[in-house]
N, C-alpha and C positions, 0 to 999 in steps of 0.2 A: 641575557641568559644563554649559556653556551647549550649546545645540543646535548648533552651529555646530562647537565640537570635539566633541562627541558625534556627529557625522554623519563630520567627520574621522578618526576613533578606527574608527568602525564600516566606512568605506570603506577606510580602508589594511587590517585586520584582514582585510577579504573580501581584499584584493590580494593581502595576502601568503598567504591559503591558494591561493588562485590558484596564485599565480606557485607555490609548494612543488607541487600539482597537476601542472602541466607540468613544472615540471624532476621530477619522479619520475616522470610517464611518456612523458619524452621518449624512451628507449631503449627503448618498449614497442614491441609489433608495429606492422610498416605499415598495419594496420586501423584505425590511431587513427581515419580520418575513414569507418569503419565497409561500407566495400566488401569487395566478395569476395577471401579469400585461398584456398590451398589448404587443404583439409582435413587438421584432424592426427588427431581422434575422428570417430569416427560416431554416437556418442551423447553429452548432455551432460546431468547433473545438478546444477540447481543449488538451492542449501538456504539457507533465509534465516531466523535466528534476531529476530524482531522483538522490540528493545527490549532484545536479549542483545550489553550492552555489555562491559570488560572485568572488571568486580567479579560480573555474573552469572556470569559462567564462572568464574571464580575462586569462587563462594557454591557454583555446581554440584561443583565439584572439591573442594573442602573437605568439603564434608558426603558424598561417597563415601569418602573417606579416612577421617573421622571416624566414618562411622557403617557403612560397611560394607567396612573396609578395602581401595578398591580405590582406588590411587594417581594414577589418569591417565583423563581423559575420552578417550570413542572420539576426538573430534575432536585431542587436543593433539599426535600425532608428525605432522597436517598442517597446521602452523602454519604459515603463507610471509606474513604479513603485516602490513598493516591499511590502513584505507581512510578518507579524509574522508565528513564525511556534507553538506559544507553545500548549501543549495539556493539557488534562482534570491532575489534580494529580489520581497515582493509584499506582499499585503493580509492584513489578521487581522483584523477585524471594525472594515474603513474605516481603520485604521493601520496604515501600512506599515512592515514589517518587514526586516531586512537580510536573513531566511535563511540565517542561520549555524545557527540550533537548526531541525534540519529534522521535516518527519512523514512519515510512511511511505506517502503518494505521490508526492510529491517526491523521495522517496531511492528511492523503487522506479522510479519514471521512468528514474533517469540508472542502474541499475546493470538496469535492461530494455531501455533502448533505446538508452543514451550519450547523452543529453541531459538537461540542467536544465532543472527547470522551477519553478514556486513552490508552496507549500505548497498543498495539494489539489488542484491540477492532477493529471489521471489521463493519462498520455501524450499528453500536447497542449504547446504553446509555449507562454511564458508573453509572451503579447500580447495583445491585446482581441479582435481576430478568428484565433482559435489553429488551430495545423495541428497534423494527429495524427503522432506519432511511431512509427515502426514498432517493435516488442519483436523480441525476439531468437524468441520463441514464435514470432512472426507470419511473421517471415524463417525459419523454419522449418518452418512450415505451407506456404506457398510453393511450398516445394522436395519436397514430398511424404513429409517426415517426421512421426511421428508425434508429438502434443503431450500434454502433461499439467498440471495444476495439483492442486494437493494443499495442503491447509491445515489448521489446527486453530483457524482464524476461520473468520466467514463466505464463504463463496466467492465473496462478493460485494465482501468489504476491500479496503483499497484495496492491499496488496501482490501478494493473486493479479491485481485487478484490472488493474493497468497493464501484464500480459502479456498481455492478449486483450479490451481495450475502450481507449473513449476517451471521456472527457468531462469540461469544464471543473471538475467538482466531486466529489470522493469519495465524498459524501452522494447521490448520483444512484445509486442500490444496484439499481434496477427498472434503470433503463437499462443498466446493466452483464451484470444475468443476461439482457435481452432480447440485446444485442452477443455474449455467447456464444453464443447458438443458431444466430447467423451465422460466428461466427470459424473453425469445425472442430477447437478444441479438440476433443483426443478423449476423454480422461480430467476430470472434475471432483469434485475432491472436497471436503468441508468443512460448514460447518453453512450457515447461512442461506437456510432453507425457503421463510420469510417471503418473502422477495421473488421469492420464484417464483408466490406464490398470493397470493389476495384475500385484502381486509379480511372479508371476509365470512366466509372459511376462517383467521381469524387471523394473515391473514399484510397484508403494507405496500401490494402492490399495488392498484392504483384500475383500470387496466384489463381484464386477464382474469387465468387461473390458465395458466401459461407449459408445466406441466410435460408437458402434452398433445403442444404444440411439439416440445418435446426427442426425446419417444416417437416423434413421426412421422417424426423425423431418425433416429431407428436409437439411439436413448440409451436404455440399463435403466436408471431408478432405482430408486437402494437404499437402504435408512432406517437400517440397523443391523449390525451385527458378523454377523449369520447371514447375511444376504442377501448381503452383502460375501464372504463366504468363499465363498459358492457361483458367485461368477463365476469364470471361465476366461479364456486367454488371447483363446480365439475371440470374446470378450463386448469386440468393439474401441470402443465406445461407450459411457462407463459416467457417471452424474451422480450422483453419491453425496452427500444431504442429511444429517446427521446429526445434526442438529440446526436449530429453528427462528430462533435466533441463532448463535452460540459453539458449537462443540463443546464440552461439559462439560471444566472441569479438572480435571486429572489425579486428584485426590485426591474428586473431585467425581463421578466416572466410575461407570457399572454395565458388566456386562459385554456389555451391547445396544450400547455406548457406542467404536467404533474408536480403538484407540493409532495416534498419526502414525507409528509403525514398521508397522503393520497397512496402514493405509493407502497407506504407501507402499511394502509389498509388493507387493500387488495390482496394484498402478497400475505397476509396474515389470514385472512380469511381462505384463501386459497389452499395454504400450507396448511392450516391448521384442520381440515377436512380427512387429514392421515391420520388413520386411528393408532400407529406405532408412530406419534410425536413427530415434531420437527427440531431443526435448527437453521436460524436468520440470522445473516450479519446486515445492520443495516448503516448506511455511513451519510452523513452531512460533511461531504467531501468538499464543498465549494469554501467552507469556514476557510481554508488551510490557504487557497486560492486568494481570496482576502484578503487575507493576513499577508501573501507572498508580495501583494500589489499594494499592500499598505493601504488600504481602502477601510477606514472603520465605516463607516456605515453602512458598505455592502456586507462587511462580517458582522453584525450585530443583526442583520434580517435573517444571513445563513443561521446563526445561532438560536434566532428567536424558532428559525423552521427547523432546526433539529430539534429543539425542544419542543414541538408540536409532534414530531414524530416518536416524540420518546412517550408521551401524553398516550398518544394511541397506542403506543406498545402495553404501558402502563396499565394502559384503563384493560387492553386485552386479558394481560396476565392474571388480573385481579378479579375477570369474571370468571375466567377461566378455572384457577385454583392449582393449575399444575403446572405451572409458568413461572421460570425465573429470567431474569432480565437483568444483565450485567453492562455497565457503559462506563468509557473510558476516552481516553484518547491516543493517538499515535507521539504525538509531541507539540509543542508550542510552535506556532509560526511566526516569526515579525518582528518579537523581542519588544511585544506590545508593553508598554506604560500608560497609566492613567494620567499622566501630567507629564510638565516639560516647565523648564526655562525658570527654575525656581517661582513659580507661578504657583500655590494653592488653592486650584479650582480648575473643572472642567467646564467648559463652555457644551452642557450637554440639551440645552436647549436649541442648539443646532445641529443635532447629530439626523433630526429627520429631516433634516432641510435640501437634500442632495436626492434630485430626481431618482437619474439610474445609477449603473454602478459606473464607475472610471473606464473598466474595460469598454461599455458601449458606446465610448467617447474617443477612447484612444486611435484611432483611426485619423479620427478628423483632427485632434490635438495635431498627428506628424505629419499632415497634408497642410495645415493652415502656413500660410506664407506671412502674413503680416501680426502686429499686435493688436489690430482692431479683431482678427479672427479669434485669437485668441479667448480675447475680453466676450465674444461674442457663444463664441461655445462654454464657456467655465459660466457664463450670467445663463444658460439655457437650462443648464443641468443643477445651477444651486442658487444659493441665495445673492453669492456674489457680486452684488453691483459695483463696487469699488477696488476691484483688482490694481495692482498700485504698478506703476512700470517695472520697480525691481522683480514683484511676481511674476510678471510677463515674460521679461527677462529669464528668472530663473525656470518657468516654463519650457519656454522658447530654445535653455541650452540643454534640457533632459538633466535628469538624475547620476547620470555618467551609469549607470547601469541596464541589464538589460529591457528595462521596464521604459526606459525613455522618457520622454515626456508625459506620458499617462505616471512614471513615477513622479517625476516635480511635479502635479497637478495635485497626487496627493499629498506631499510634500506639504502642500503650500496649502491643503486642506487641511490635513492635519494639526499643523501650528495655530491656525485658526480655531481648532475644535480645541487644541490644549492637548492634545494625545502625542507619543510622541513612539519610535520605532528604534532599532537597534539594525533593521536594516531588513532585506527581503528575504533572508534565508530562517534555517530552524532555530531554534535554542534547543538548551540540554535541560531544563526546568521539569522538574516532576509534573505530571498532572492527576486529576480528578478520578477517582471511581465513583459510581453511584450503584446500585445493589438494590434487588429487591429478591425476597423466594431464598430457597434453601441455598443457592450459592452468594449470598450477602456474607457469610460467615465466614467463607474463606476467600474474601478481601478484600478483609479489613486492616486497619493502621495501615504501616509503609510494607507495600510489597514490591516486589520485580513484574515488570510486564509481562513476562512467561508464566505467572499464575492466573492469568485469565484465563487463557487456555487450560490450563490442570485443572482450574476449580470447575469449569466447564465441562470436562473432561469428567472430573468425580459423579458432579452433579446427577450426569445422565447417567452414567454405568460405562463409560464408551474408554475402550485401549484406544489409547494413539499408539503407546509402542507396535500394537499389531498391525495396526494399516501402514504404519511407517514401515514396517519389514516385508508389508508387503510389496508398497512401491518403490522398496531399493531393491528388489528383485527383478524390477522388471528395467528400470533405466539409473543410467547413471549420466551427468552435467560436467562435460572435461572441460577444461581451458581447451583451446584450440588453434592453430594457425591456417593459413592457405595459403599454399608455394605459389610460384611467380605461374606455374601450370596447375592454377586452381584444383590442383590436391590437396583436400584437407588432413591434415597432419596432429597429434595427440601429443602429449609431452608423456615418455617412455616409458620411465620413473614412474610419477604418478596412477598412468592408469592401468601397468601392469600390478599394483600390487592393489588397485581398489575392485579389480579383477579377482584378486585371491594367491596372486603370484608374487613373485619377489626379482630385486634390482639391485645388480652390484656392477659397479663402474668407475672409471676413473678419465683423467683428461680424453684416454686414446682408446679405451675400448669398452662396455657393456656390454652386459647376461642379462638375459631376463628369462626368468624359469617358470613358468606355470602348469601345474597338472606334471605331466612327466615328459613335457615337450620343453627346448631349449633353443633362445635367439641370439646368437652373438653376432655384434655388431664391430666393425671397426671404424671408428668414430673419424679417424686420418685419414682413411681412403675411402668412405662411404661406402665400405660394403655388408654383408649378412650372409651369416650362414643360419638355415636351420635344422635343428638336429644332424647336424654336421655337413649337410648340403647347401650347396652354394643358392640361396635365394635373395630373389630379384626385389628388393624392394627402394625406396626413394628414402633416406637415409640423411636427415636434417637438424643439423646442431646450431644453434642459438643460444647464445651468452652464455656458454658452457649447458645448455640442458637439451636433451636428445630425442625429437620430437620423430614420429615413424606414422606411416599409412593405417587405418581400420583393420585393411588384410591382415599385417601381420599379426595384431592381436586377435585376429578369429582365429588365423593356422597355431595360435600359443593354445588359445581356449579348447577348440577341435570344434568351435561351432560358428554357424554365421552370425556376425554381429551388425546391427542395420544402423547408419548415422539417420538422424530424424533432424535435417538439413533446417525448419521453421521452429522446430523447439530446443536445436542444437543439442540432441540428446545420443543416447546412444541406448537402440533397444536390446538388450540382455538377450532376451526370448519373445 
């Protein structure tokens, strides 16, 4: 297929999820363009299965049936839907992508805030100088309810993250926990320590150790299952690290170690002590993890333990009476199948037969030198007594990917269980809503992932468009450079007119106008005048686009403009 109907193929393909998008939620609430309606809840929970597409829950349901005869996950009698996942088109390392296979902050974006954006965008536009999008948390911080975030990733991923931060990149994990300390999230929980503390205390940061911050804000943190138990409802400030990545998986867990049901006990009794409602996003972030490592049996415990946390959200809302609870997912991970090899049958009387998970193995998998070690770790962690040399073998040479030998381990588990993978990244497969409480109505049938957000949005009474105006007033997310003399530099064009200004230019010269002040530049000799005075600035063109220092967009504006160097932002006022 030549580029030309391959770009054809790929643009009608995004039209028509489009266009199926709107016509399914053209009959959804008047909130579509995300303004205030009347309140139907006062509290709202919502639960986001990452990477638990519809053969996870299907692998979850099966092996309860099979192995512990119990016929129906808590979630399956609030089944009302299913949702697209696709994202904004953008970049993937300099080649652009259409965004139909999305990742989980692109798809947390539009079903946090009702807006697309491109793959690792964290609630921001996807343009070169991006404006932050308000979440549904944020419009609900606002309004003086109480918040929460609950995860079994780091608290830093980019799921909880695009409900209480913003920045052009997922991988900005410092910036994110520093953007919490300011949000009023009131509840955090989850693993990733790391980014709260220095290199020096083993953790990512290069600045200070954060978690002093938090303390002097009114936050207890708590490291483990005993200190968690011991908080109360009166404990309205709670930052619960539980690990210095990932909360352990499931099968991987001590009992120092919080179940997402534990944790999102606490954090519901906590929150829900605000007598102006809350809102909770709560995530079984490690499903996705799983799935990435092609691990079914460690994704079928994540699964079984979101579904324990959805139980206690469940059984919450229900005594409660003013509680609705929406759950969904970001997208499929793994390109899971129930079967392989023209084989009809799953071999699911071995799916509990695998100690811990791959990852706690993986270590010792790429140290082991010979095939006896081999044989010796795979027989420790499963049923495997009979590893055959070709196994060993294809152990021994890794997956060719970046999972190595913990991937052929489960490779070669896999074939054996009868499951089979499409490989360690996402797919673009619709997934799952489940619904309960006055936002079940609006979504239902096939909708877009940005109605989570709206009906969420309706439910309570809450504008997103107003918090969103209000946090593009205050920052705006440029693309950016840094000259060989670590001057950070803006591209010209763009954030003179996301300023309010405007840009006219050609090979050899540009104007940039804002308010009643004027910058010309000479793009040939790198120089600038403004308002007809000769000034000094550093004057840098790349692949034809005309990148300029802060200063001169503050001397355009007539005010100081501050670069925020950890969230790469730029403060307005």
């Amino acid at each position: 297929m030549n580029k030309l109907m391959r770009g054809m193929v790929i643009g009608g393909l995004a039209a028509a999820v489009v266009s199926g998008a709107t016509l399914a939620t053209a009959a959804q609430s008047s909130n579509t363009a995300g303004g205030a309606a009347k309140a139907k809840s006062k509290n709202l929970i919502v639960l986001i299965g990452d990477g638990m597409g519809p053969a996870q829950i299907s692998a979850a349901r099966y092996y309860q049936q099979y192995t512990k005869n119990i016929s129906h996950l808590n979630l399956d009698p609030y089944y009302v839907g299913q949702a697209t996942t696709y994202a904004d088109r953008g970049e993937d390392g300099g080649t652009v992508v259409s965004g139909i296979v999305t990742d989980s902050a692109s798809a947390g974006t539009a079903f946090a805030t009702g807006h697309k954006t491109y793959n690792a965008g964290i609630s921001v536009s996807n343009e070169d100088v991006s404006k932050p999008f308000a979440s549904i948390i944020e419009a609900a911080e606002s309004t003086g309810k109480a918040t929460g975030l609950v995860t079994t990733a780091r608290i830093t991923h980019a799921t909880p993250a695009v409900y209480a931060s913003h920045v052009r990149s997922r991988d900005n994990e410092a910036a994110i926990a520093s953007q919490y300390l300011e949000s009023g999230v009131d509840v955090l929980m989850g693993g990733g320590k790391q980014f709260f503390v220095t290199k020096d205390e083993k953790g990512k940061r290069s600045d200070k150790n954060i978690l002093g911050d938090f303390t002097a804000k009114g936050y207890i943190v708590v490291e483990n299952t005993s200190a968690l138990s011991k908080l109360t409802s009166k404990n309205d400030k709670v930052l619960g690290l539980f690990g210095s990545s990932h909360v352990a998986y499931v099968p991987d867990r001590t009992a120092e170690i919080p179940s997402l049901s534990q944790m999102t006990a606490k954090a519901l009794n906590i929150l829900s002590a605000d007598k102006d409602g809350f809102v909770i996003m709560i995530e079984g972030g490690r499903i996705d993890h799983a799935g990435h490592a092609n691990d079914l049996p460690t994704l079928v415990q994540e699964a079984l333990d979101f579904d324990a946390a959805f139980k206690t959200a469940i059984d919450f809302a229900k005594k409660d009476g003013n509680t609705s609870v929406v759950v969904t997912a970001d997208h499929e991970t793994g390109g899971l199948s129930l079967s392989r090899d023209n084989i009809y049958e799953i071999n699911i009387d071995l799916w509990d037969k695998q100690k811990h998970s791959s990852e706690s193995i993986a270590a010792s998998l790429e140290a082991a030198q010979t095939a006896e070690e081999i044989r010796s770790i795979v027989t420790q962690n499963t049923w495997i007594t009979d590893l055959t040399d070709e196994e060993v073998a294809q152990i021994m040479a890794g997956d060719g990917s970046s999972y190595k030998r913990e991937g052929a381990y489960n490779a070669v588990v896999s074939k054996r269980l009868l499951v089979g993978w499409s490989g360690h990244g996402h797919s673009a497969v619709d997934v799952g809503i489940w619904a309960y409480g006055p936002i079940a109505d609006q979504v239902r049938g096939q909708v877009d992932n940005t109605q989570i957000a709206k009906a969420g949005a309706a439910t309570l009474g809450l504008d997103l468009n107003k918090r969103s105006s209000e946090l593009q007033s205050k920052y705006v997310y440029p693309k950016f450079k840094i000259s060989r003399d670590n001057e950070v530099l803006y591209p010209a064009s763009a954030l003179v007119k996301a300023l309010g200004g405007s840009y006219t230019g050609n090979a050899t010269t540009a104007k940039l106008t804002l308010q009643k002040n004027t910058l010309n530049v000479n793009l040939t000799a790198g120089t600038a005048t403004f308002n007809g005075k000769a000034a000094s600035y550093t004057v840098d063109v790349d692949n034809g686009v005309l990148y300029l220092p802060l200063g001169a967009f503050s001397q355009l504006k007539g005010t100081t403009l501050k670069w925020d160097s950890l969230s790469e932002r730029i403060s307005l006022r």
